[in-house]
N, C-alpha and C positions, 0 to 999 in steps of 0.2 A: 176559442178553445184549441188547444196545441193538436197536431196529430200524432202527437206522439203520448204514451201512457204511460204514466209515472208511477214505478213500483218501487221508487224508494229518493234517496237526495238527490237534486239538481243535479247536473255532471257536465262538462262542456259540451257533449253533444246535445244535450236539452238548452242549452242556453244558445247555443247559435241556432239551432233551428227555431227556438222562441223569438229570437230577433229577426228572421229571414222571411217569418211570418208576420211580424211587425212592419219591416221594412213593404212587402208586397201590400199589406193591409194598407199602408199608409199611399201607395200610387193607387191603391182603389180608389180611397175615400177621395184623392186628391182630383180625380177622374171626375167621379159621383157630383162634388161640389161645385165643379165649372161647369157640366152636362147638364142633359137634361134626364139622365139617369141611365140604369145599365141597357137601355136597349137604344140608345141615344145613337144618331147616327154619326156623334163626334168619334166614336171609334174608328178609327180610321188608319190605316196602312197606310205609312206615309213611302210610297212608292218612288216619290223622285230624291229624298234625301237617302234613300238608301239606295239606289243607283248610282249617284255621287260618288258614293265611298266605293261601292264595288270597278266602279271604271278606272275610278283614281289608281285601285290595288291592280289594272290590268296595264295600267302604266309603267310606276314602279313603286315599289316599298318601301319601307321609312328602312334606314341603318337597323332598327331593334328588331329587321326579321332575321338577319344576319343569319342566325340560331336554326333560322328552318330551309337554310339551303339545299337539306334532300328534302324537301318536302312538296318543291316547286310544281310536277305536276297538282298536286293537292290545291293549289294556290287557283288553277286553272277549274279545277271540278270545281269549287267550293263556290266561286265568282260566276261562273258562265250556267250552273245549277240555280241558284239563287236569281238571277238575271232570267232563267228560260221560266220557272215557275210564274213571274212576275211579269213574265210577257213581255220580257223590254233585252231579250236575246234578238242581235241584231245579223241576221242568216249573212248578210252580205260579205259584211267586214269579219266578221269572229272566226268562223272557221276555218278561214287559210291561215289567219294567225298561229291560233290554237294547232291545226296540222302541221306548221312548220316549224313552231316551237318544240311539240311534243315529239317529234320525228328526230329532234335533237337527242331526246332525251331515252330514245328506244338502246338497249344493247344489242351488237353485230351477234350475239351468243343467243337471244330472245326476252322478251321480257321489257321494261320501263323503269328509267333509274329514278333519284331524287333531281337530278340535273344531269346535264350533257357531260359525259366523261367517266359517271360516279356510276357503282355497284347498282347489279338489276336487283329490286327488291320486289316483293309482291303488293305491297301497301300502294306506292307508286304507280306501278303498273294498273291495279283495279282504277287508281283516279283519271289515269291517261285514256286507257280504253272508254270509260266512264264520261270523261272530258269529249272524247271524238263522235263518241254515238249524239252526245249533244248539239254538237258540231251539225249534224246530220247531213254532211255531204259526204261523195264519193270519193273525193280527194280528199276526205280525212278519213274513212274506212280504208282505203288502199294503201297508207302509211301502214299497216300493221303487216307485220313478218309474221304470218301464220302460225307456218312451217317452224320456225327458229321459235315462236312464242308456246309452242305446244310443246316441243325442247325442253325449254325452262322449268314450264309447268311440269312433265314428268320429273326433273332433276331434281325438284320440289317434293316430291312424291313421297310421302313419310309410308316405311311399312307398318304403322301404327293404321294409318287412312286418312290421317293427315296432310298438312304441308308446311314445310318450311317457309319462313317469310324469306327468307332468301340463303344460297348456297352457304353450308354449313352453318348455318340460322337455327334459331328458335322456333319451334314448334307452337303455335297456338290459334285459338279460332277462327282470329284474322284470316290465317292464314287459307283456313280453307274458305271461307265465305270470298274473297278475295280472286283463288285458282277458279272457285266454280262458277260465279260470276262472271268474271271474264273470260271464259271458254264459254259460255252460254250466249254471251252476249253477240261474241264471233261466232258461235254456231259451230263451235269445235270440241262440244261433249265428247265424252266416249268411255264406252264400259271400264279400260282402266283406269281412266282420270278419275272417275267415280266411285272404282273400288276402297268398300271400307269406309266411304264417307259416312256414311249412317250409324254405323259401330261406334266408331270415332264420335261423332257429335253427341250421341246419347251416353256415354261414358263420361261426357261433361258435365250432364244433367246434373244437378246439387238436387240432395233432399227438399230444399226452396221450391224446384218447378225449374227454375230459370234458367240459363247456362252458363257457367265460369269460361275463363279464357283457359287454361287446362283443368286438369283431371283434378281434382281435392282440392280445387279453389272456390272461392265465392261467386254465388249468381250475381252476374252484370247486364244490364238494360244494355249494352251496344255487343258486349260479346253473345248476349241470348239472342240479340236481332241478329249476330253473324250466322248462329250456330240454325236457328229456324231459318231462316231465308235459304242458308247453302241448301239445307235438304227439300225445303218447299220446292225448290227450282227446280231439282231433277225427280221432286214426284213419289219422294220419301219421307214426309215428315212424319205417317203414323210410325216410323224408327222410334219417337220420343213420348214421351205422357205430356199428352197435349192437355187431358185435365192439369194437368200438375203443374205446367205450364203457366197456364190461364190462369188457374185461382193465384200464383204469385203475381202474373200480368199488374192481373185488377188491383192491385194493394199496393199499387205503385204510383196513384195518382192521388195527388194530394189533397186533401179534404178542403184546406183553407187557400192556397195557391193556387190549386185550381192546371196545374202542369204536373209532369213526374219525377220522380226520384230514380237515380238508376239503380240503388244498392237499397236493402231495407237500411231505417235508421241515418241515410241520407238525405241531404238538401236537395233541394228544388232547382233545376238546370234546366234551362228555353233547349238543349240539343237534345235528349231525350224523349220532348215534342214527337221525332221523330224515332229514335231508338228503339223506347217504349212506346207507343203511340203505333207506329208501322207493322208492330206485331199484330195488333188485333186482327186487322183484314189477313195480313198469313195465315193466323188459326183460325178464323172462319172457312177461307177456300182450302185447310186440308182438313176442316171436319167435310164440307160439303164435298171433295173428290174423293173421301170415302165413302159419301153417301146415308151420311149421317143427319141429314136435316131436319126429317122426322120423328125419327128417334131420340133426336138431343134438344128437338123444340130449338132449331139457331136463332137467333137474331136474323129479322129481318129489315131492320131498319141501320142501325147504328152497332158496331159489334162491341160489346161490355165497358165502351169507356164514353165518358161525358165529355164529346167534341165544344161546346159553348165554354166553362169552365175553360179547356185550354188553350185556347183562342182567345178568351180574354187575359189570361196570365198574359200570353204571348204581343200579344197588343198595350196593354194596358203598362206591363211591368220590364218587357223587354226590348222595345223600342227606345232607342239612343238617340236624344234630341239633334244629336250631330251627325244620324243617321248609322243603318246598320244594328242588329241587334244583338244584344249581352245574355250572358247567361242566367244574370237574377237585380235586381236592383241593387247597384252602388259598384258593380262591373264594368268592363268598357268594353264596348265594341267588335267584334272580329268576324274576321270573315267564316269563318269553323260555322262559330253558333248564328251568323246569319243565314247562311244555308242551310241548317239543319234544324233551327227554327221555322223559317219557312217551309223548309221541306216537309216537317212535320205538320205543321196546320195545312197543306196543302190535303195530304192526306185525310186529315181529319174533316174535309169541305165536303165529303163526296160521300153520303150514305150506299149500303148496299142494295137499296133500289132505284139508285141512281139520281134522287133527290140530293139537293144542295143544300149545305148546313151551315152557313158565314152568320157571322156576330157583324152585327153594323149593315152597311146598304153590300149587299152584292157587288153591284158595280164597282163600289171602291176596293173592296177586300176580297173578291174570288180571286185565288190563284189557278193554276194549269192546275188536272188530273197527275199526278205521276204515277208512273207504275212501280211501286211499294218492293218488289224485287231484286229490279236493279239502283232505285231513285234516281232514274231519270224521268221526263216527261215522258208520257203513255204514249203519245204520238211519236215520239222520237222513238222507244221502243220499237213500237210497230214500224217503224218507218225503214229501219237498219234491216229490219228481215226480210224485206223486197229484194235486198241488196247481199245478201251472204246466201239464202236461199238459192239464188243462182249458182251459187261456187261453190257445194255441197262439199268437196273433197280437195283435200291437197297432199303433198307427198311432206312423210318423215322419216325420214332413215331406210330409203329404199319400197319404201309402204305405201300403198294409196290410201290415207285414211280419210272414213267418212263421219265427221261430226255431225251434229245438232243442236239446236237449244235444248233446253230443260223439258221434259214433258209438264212437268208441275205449272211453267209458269206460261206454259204455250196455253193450258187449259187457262188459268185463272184470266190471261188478257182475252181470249174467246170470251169467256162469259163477262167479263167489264166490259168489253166493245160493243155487246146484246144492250146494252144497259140505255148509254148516253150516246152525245157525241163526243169524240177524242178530248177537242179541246172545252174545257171549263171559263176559259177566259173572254170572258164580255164583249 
């Protein structure tokens, strides 16, 4: 039965999702028929074919990347992300790499371009900073120009409360999930970089719940996860209708796929795994730091969405025999949606009492914890604040200013660090 409800003729969009559902049905049954059934421990994360591919792409790229030469630090996050989840992040070798690549890629002005020479953007720069914290050495947190990257980020600075994706740039959510991120991550918050954020992101909210990338556009699964994360992190998300939120959340995962959709009335995409997916634990830890737990009856186990379901989309429908995973069946490969695949069911492994939720044996398919904030590993998280905590302050324009992380996400990793241990990998 389609999930979608027909209130009048076929139209192309009922017909590609009728087949999209067909196509997914059909690597079930095909699963079903060689196994010994859905709880069969043939599911299986094939961990070293998709290692393969992600080293191959730390080597170098086929000619058809040609097209995403600003997009190079991304190449760096999406591979060494994907790699640390999977527990086969290799600390020795990757980080000096990673540091002296990205270091290429920094602006004398502040900020992280798409490649060495090219425009500071903010897209970039979130994957760089993002890339280094994974890194998790010293000599990749000291590549970053504070000073000159807090620069940036005010030049950014929209009087709406926003920020520009880069100097005389486009305004949209990216852009502030991106500025707040990466000041939190360096421990360089501060009441102006945050002014207006909350104004701003709730002025996105659509009638939906969700949040468009500007103001009278459509809810988006990765612009909503921008627009909640920025505010969860500094400890503002009741700014937003967190019901209103959620009830769209929940309606976004798919009844027969078993994964989510980012838009209503769209297809089934393995990167929304995470998009969609990563939002649940945000609206639970900002009902719970309001205080709301018993009042709203939370979830205590799993928060509103059915972790098995997407995890076996993910397994089942999105793994690429040549390794690396696609966005739906009859797709290829890419580094984007294997990271954000993974990244997503990594998420989804980890109940909010700290119980484990993997489809198939543990030992083959648990990945790392990550911390749902910034997506990186929880440990890596925690691990960068030993190290900026020390250096509380640095000068900008004659100023000694004194940054911070998020309050929001300093509380949410305290209470996940109550829970487990760091690491979830076997």
């Amino acid at each position: 039965m389609s999930d979608l409800v027909m209130d009048g003729p076929p139209t192309q969009t009922s017909r590609v999702q009728e087949k999209t559902e067909a196509d997914v049905a059909t690597a079930f049954t095909k699963f079903l028929m060689e196994s010994g059934g859905p709880d069969s421990p043939d599911i299986r994360l094939q961990r070293d074919q998709h290692r393969d591919l992600l080293h191959g792409g730390l080597r170098s790229l086929p000619t058809g990347f040609a097209g995403l030469d600003a997009s190079r630090p991304w190449f760096c996050f999406w591979i060494s992300h994907a790699l640390e989840v999977m527990g086969m992040f290799d600390e020795e070798i990757l980080p000096p790499a990673l540091a002296s690549f990205l270091n290429k890629c920094q602006s004398p002005t502040g900020g992280f371009a798409g490649g060495p020479g090219q425009l500071a953007h903010l897209a970039p720069t979130y994957a760089a900073v993002a890339a280094l914290v994974i890194a998790g050495s010293e000599v990749a947190y000291k590549i970053v120009d504070r000073p000159a990257l807090y620069d940036f980020l005010m030049r950014l600075k929209s009087p709406d409360g926003g920020f520009t994706m880069h100097e005389q740039g486009e305004t949209d959510m990216r852009g502030t999930y991106c500025a707040i991120s990466v000041a939190s991550m360096l421990h360089m918050l501060t009441d102006e970089l945050t002014q207006g954020v909350p104004e701003y992101v709730r002025r996105c909210q659509t009638y939906e719940g969700g949040i468009a990338g500007e103001e009278g556009l459509e809810a988006h699964g990765g612009y909503s996860y921008c627009g909640l994360a920025a505010v969860s992190i500094i400890g503002k998300a009741d700014a937003l209708d967190l019901h209103g939120f959620l009830h769209w959340a929940v309606h976004r995962q798919m009844n027969i796929e078993g994964g989510f959709q980012g838009r209503t009335n769209k297809l089934v995409d393995s990167c929304y795994t995470f998009w969609q997916g990563a939002t649940f634990p945000l609206l639970h830890e900002a009902f719970r730091q309001q205080g709301k737990e018993k009042e709203l009856l939370l979830p205590t186990d799993i928060p509103w969405f059915a972790p098995s379901p997407l995890q076996s989309y993910v397994f089942l429908a999105c793994q690429h025999p040549g390794g690396g995973l696609r966005d739906k069946p009859g797709k290829s490969a890419d580094y984007y949606h294997t990271c954000y695949a993974l990244s997503g069911m990594a998420a989804s492994q980890y109940g909010l009492d700290g119980r484990q939720r993997v489809v198939g044996e543990a030992e083959a398919n648990l990945l790392g914890r990550i911390d749902v904030y910034y997506n990186v590993l929880l440990e890596k998280s925690q691990r960068k604040c030993k190290f900026f905590e020390d250096i509380p302050t640095f000068q900008y324009k004659g100023r000694e200013i004194s940054g911070q992380e998020g309050e929001g996400v300093r509380l949410a990793r305290a209470q996940t660090l109550g829970l487990q241990p760091l690491s979830g990998l076997p």
